[in-house]
C-alpha positions as CSV (number, residue, x, y, z in Angstrom):
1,X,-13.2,-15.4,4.6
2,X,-13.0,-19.1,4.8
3,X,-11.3,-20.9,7.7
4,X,-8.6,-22.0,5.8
5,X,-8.5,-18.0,4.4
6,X,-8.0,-16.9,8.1
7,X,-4.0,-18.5,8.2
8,X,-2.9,-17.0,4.8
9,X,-0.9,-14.6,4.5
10,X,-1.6,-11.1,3.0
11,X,-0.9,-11.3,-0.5
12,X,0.7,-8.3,-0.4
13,X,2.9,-9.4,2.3
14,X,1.4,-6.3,4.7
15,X,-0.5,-8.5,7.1
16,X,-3.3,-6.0,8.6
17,X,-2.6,-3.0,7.1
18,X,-4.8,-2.0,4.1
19,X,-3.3,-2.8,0.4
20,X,-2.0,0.2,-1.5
21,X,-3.3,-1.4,-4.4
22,X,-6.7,-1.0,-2.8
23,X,-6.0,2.4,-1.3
24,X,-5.5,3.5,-4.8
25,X,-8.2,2.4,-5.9
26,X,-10.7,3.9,-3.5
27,X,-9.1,7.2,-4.7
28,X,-11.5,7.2,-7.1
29,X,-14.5,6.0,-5.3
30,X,-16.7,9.5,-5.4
31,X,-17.3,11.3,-1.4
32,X,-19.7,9.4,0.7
33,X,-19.8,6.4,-1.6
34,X,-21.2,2.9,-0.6
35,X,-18.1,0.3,-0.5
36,X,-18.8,-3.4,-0.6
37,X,-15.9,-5.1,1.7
38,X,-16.2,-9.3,0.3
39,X,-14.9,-11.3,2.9
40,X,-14.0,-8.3,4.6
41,X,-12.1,-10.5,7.4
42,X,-10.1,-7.9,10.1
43,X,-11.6,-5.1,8.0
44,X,-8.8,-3.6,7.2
45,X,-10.1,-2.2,4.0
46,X,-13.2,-1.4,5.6
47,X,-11.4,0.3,8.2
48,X,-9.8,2.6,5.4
49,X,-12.9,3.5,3.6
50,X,-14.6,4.4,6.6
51,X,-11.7,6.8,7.5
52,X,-12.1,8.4,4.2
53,X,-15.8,9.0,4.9
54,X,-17.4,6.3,3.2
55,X,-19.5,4.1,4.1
56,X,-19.1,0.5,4.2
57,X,-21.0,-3.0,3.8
58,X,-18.5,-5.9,5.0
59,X,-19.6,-9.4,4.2
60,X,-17.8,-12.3,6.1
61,X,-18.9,-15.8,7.5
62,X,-17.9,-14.8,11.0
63,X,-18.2,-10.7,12.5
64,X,-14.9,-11.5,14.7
65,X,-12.4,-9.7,13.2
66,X,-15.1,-6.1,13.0
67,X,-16.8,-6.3,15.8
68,X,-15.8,-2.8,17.5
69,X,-17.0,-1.5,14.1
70,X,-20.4,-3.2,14.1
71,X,-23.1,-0.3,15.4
72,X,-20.7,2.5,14.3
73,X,-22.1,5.2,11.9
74,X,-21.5,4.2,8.4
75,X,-20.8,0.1,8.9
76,X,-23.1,-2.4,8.3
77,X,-22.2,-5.9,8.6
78,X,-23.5,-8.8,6.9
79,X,-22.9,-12.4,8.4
80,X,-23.3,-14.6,5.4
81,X,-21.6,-18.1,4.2
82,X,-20.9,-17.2,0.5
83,X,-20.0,-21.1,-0.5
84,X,-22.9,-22.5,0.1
85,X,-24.4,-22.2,-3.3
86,X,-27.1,-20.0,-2.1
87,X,-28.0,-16.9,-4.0
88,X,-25.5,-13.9,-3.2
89,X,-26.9,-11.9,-0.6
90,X,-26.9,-9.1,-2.1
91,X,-28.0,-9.3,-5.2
92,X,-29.3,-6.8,-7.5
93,X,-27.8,-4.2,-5.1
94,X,-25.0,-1.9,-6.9
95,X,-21.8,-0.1,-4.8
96,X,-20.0,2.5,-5.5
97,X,-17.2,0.2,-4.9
98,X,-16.9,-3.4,-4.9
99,X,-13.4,-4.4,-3.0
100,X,-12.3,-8.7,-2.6
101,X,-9.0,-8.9,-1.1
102,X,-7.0,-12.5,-0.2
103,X,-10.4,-14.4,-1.1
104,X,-11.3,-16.4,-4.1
105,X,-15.1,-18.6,-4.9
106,X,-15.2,-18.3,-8.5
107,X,-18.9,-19.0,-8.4
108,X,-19.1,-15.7,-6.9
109,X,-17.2,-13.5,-10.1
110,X,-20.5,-12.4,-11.6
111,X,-22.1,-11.5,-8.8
112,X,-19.5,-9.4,-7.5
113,X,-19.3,-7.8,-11.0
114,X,-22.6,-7.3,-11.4
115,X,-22.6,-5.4,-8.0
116,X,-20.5,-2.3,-9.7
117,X,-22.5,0.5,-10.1
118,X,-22.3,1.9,-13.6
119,X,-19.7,4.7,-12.3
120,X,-18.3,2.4,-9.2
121,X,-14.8,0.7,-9.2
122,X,-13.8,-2.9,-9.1
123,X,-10.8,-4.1,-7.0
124,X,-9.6,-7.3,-6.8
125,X,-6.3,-9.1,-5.3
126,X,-5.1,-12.6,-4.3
127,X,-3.3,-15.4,-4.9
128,X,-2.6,-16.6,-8.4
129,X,-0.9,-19.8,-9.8
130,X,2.6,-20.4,-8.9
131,X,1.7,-19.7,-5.0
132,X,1.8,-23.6,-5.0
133,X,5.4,-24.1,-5.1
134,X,6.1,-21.3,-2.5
135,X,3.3,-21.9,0.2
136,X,0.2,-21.5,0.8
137,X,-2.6,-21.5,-0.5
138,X,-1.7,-24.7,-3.0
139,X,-4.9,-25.4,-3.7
140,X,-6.0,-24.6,-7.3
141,X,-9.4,-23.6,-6.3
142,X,-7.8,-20.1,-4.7
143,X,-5.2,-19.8,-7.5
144,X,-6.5,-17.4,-10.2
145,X,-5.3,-18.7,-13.2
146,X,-3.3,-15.6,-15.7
147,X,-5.9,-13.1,-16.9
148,X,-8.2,-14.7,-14.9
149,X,-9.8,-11.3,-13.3
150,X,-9.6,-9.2,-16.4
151,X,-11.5,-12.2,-18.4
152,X,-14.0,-11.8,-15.4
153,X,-14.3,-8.1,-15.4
154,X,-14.4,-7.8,-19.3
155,X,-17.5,-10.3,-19.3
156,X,-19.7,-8.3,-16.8
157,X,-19.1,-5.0,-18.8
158,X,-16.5,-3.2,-17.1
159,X,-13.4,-0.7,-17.9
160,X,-10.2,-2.2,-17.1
161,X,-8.1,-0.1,-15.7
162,X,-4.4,-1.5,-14.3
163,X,-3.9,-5.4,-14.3
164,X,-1.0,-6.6,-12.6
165,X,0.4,-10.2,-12.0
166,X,3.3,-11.4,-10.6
167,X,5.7,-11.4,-7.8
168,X,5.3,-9.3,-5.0
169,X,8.4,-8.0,-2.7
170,X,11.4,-10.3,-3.3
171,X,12.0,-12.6,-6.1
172,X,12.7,-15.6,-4.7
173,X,9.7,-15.3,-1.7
174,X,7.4,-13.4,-2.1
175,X,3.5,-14.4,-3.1
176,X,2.7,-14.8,-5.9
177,X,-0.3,-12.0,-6.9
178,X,-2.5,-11.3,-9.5
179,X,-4.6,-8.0,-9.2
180,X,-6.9,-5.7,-11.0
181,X,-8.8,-2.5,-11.0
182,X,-11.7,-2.1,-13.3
183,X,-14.1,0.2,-13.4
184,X,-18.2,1.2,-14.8
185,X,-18.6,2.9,-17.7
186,X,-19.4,6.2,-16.2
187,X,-16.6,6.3,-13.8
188,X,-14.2,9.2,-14.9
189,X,-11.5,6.6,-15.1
190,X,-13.1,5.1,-18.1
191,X,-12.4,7.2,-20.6
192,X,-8.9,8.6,-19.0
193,X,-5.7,7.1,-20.9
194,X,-4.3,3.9,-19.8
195,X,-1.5,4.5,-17.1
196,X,0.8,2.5,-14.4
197,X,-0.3,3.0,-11.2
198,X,2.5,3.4,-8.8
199,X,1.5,2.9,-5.7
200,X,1.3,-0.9,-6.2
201,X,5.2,-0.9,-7.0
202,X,6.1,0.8,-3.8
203,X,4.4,-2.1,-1.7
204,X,7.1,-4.7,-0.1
205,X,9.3,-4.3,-3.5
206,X,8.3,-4.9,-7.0
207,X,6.5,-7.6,-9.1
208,X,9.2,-9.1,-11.4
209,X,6.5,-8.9,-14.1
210,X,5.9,-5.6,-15.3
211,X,1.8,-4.3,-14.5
212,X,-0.6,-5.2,-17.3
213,X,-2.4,-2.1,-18.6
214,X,-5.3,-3.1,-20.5
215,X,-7.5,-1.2,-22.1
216,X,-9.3,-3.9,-24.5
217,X,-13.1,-3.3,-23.5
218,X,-13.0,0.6,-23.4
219,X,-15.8,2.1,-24.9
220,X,-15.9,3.9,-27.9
């Protein structure tokens, strides 16, 4: 997470607690999978998976906001500037989960979906264009453009899943969101039929644009 990340609002409008988008999606990470937290922040997320038995990598510039967590069973934490330009720490290492929440360095897309193990799950939410005229951020640079993340997840061989863009809570406020969930090739989701995924509409309201089911790269 980025200095300027650290005074952003959740995109989801829920602050610390964990995204349902993303709690639903670690539904079908398998037991004792390895979750890759990106910018992990608070750890909220983190926090989740690790109460669901997992274990968890968080990646973040600064260990601040998961420092009681650091030396517990099951966390590892990774202090690493990810703008830089440098090679992504983590590379050729694959997770059982890959999860980027209010964070965006689009040099970083194919790393991160390149880090989804063939049967792992990708989850990805932040800000998207529009934000601009309600807030921040404004900046295009953490504005996904539309389809941006199932463009991104299509190109490094994954399943997408549920796609969602929109608004978040009310109309006339709320961020503005796009958000995925994509999965390997041998996750069970892959070959399951395409289908809304509720739990994102019950979080602070609706999206006034319906989710975006997508099921263009399934395998055959």
């Amino acid at each position: 997470m980025t200095a300027a990340d650290a005074h952003l609002p959740s995109p989801t409008g829920a602050g610390h607690r964990p995204s349902r988008w993303i709690l639903t999606a670690l539904d079908g990470v398998k037991p004792d999978g390895h979750v890759l937290d990106v910018a992990c922040g608070a750890g909220r997320h983190a926090r989740a998976a690790l109460t669901r038995g997992l274990r968890v990598t968080g990646i973040d510039i600064d260990a601040a906001g998961t420092a009681d967590l650091i030396g517990q069973a099951g966390f590892t934490f990774i202090a690493a500037d990810l703008e830089t330009g440098a090679a992504f720490p983590l590379a050729g290492q694959r997770f059982d989960a890959v999860v980027v929440s209010n964070y965006l360095h689009r040099p970083l897309m194919s790393a991160l979906t390149a880090a989804v193990a063939s049967d792992g799950v990708l989850v990805y939410e932040t800000f998207a264009n529009g934000q601009e005229r309600r807030g921040r951020p404004a900046n295009p640079a953490f504005l996904l453009r539309p389809n941006e993340l199932a463009e991104a997840a299509i190109a490094g061989g994954l399943v997408i899943v549920a796609c969602e863009q929109g608004v978040v809570g009310d109309a006339a406020t709320g961020p503005i969101v796009q958000r995925i969930i994509a999965v390997g090739r041998a996750h069970p989701w892959a070959s399951g039929a395409p289908r809304l995924i509720e739990a994102a509409q019950g979080e602070g309201g609706r999206a006034d644009a319906p989710p975006l089911v997508a099921r263009s790269n399934r395998p055959t």
